[in-house]
C-alpha positions as CSV (number, residue, x, y, z in Angstrom):
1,X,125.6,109.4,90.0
2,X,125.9,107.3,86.6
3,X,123.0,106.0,85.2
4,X,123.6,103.5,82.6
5,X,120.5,103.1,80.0
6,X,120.8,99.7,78.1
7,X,118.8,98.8,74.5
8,X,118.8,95.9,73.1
9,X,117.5,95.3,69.7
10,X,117.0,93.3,66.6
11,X,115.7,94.3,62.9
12,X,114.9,97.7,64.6
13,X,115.1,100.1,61.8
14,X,112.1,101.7,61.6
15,X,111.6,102.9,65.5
16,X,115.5,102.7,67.0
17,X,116.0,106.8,65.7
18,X,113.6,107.7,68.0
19,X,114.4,105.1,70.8
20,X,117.9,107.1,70.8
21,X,117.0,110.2,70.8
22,X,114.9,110.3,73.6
23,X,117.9,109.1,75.8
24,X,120.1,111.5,73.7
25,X,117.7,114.6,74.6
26,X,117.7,113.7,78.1
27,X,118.8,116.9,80.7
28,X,120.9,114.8,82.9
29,X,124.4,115.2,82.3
30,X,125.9,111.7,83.6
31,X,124.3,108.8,81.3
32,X,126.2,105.9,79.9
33,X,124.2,104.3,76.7
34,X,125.1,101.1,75.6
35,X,123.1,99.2,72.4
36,X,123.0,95.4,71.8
37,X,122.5,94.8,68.8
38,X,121.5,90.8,67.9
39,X,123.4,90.8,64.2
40,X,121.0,92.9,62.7
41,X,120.3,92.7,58.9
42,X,118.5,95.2,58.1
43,X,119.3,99.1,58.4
44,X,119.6,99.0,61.8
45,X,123.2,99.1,62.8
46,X,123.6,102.3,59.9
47,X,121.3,103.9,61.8
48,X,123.1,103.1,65.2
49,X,126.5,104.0,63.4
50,X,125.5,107.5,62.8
51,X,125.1,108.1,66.4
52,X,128.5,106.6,67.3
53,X,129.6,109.9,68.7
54,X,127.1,110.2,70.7
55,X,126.1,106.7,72.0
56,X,129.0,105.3,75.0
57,X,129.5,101.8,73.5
58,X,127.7,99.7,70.7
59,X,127.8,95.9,70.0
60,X,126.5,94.2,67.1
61,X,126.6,90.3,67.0
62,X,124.5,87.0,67.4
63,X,122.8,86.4,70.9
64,X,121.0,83.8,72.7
65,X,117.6,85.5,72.9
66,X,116.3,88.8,74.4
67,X,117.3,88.4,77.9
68,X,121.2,87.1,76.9
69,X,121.6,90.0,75.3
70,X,120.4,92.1,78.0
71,X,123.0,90.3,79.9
72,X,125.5,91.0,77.7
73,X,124.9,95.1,78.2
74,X,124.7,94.1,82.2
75,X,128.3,93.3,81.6
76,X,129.4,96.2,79.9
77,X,127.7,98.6,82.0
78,X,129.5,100.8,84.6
79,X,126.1,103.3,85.9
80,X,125.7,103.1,89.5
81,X,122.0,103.0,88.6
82,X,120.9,100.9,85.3
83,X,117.6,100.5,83.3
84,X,116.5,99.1,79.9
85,X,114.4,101.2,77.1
86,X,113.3,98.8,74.3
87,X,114.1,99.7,70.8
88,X,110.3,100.2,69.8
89,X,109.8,102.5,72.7
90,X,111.1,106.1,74.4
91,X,112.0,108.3,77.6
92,X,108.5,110.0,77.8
93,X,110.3,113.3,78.4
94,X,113.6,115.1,78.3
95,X,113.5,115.2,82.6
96,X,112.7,111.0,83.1
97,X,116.4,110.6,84.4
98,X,116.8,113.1,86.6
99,X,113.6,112.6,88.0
100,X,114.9,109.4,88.7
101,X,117.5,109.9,90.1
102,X,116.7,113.2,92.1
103,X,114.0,110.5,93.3
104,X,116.4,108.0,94.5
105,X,118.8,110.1,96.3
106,X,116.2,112.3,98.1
107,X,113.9,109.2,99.3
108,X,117.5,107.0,100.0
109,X,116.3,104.4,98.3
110,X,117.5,101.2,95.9
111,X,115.4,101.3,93.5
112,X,112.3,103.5,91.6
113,X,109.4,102.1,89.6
114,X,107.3,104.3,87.3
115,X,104.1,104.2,85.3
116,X,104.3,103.2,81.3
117,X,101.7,103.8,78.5
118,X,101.1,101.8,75.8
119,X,100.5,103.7,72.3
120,X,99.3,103.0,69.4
121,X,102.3,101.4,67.2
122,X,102.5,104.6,64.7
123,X,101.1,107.5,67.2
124,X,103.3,107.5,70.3
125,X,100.3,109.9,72.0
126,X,97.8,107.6,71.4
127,X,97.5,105.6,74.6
128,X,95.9,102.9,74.9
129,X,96.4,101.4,78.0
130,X,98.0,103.1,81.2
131,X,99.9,100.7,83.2
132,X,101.0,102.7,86.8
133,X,102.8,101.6,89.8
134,X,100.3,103.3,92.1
135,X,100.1,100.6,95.1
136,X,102.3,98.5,94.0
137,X,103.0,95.6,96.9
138,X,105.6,92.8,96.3
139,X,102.9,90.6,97.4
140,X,100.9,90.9,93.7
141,X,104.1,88.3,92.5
142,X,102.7,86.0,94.3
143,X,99.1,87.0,91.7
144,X,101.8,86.9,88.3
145,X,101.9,90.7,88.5
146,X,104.7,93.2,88.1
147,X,105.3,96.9,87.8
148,X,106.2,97.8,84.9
149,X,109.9,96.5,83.8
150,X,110.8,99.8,81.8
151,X,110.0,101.9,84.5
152,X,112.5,100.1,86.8
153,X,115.7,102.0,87.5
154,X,117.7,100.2,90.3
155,X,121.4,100.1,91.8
156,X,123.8,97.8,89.4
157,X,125.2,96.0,92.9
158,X,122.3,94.1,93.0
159,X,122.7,92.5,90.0
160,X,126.0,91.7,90.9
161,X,124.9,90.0,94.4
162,X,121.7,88.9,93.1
163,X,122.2,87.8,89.5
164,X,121.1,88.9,85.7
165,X,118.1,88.1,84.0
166,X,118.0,83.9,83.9
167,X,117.7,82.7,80.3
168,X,116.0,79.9,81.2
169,X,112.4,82.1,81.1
170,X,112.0,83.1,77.5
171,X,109.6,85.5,78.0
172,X,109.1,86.4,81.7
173,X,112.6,86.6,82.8
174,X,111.9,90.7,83.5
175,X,109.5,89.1,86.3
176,X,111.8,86.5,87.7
177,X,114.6,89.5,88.1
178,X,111.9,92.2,89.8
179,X,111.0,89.2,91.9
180,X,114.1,87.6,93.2
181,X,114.9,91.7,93.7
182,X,112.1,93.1,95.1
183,X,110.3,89.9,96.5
184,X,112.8,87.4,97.3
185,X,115.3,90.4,98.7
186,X,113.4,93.3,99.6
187,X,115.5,95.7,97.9
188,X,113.8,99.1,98.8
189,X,112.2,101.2,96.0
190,X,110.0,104.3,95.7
191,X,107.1,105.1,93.4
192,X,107.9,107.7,91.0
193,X,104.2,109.1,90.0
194,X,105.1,109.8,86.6
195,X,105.0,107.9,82.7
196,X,108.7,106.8,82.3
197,X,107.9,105.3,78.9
198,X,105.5,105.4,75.9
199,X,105.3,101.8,75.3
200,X,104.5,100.9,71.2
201,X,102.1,97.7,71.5
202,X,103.4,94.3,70.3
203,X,106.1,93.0,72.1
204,X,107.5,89.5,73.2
205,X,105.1,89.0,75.8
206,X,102.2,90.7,73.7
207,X,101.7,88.1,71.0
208,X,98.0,86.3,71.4
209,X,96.9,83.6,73.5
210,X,99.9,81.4,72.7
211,X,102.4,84.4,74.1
212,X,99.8,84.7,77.4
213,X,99.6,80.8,78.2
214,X,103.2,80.5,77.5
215,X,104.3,83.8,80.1
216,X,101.8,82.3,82.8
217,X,103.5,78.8,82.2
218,X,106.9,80.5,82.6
219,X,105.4,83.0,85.6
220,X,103.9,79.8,87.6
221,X,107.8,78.3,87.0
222,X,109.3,81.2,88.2
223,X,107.2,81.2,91.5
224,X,108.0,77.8,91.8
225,X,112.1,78.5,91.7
226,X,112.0,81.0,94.2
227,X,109.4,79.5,96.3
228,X,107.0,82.0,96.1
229,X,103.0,80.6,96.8
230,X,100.9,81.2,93.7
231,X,98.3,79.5,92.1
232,X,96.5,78.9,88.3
233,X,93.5,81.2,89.5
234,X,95.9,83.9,91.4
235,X,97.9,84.2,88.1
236,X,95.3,84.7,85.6
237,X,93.1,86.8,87.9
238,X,95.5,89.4,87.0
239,X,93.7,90.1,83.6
240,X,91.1,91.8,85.5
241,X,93.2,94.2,86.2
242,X,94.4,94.8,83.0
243,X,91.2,95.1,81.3
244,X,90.1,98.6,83.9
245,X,93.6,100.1,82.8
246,X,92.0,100.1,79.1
247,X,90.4,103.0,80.6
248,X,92.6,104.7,82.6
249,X,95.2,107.7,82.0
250,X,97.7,109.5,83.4
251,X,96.7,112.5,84.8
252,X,99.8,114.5,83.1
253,X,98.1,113.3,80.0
């Protein structure tokens, strides 16, 4: 089983080396990697150049945003099963993949979702939030919540029957996707106890109280699309939840 691993990035010099080589040091055998790179102009595509033996396929050139681009590796990618890895972040160890996909083929399943962390920028074992998957129902859309998008490794046939991320949502897109997926079409998935990504903080939808009323705006849109029932108080209820996984962690940790 091909899994294809897609990054997309933009001015990504100083974290993309280690973004690669946590896919590169992976144990499974059968990964595609593709990199979109937005026109970078900084050091970024040197750095991705000196892995061109090793990475399957690089682009570099303008995009529409985050989630065109993602669209654009979509399109190139030929995995049976395909996830994203942001350039800031990495594979939390060498086995991710073929947990993943042991994971998928021995519980027959479309789809896995994992637990992230979320590090300190310049210490990746620094965690300052835990985000798991633990108990995750496709019911919490209808509260604005997701699992975690890195952590989602699913089947590339349901993108093709389902559709790619809609550009539309400038920052919530990942949630539209999961939704219309695992929401809207029930895709069957599995919960793979384990951190699938250290997570650097920032991040598009990580930007202050603009970013968090402008991803609620685009989350209440979203629900509306896909006629899923939500509400002003459902959706920012969520941040309750948020606040107790300050003080969580991993028990691998």
């Amino acid at each position: 089983m091909k899994v294809t691993i897609i990054t997309v990035c933009f001015n990504a010099q100083k974290y993309i080396k280690s973004c690669i080589d946590s896919v590169l040091m992976q144990d499974y055998p059968e990964i595609e990697y593709i990199i979109v790179d937005g026109n970078s102009n900084d050091n970024t595509v040197e750095i991705i150049k000196s892995y061109r033996d090793k990475v399957t396929r690089w682009i570099s050139e303008p995009d529409k945003g985050l989630y065109d681009a993602m669209n654009k590796g979509l399109a190139l990618a030929s995995g049976e099963v395909v996830g994203f890895l942001n350039a800031d972040d990495v594979l939390a160890s060498p086995v991710v993949i073929s947990e993943i996909v042991k994971a998928i083929q021995v519980q027959k399943v479309d789809g896995i979702i994992g637990d992230i962390v979320h590090t300190k920028e310049d210490d990746l074992n620094h965690v300052i939030r835990y985000h798991h998957a633990r108990g995750y129902k496709t019911a919490h859309f209808e509260w604005g919540m997701m699992p975690p998008h890195p952590s989602f490794y699913t089947k590339k046939k349901f993108y093709e029957k389902f559709g790619n991320f809609d550009t539309q949502f400038r920052i919530c897109a990942d949630y539209d996707l999961m939704m219309r997926f695992l929401y809207i079409h029930k895709i069957s998935f599995y919960y793979l106890p384990k951190v699938v990504v250290r997570m650097r903080t920032g991040g598009l939808s990580n930007q202050g109280l603009k970013s968090i009323i402008r991803i609620n705006k685009e989350i209440k849109e979203s629900c509306k699309k896909n006629n899923v029932p939500t509400s002003w108080v459902k959706i920012y209820s969520k941040y309750f939840v948020k606040v107790f996984q300050l003080f969580q962690r991993p028990t691998e940790e």
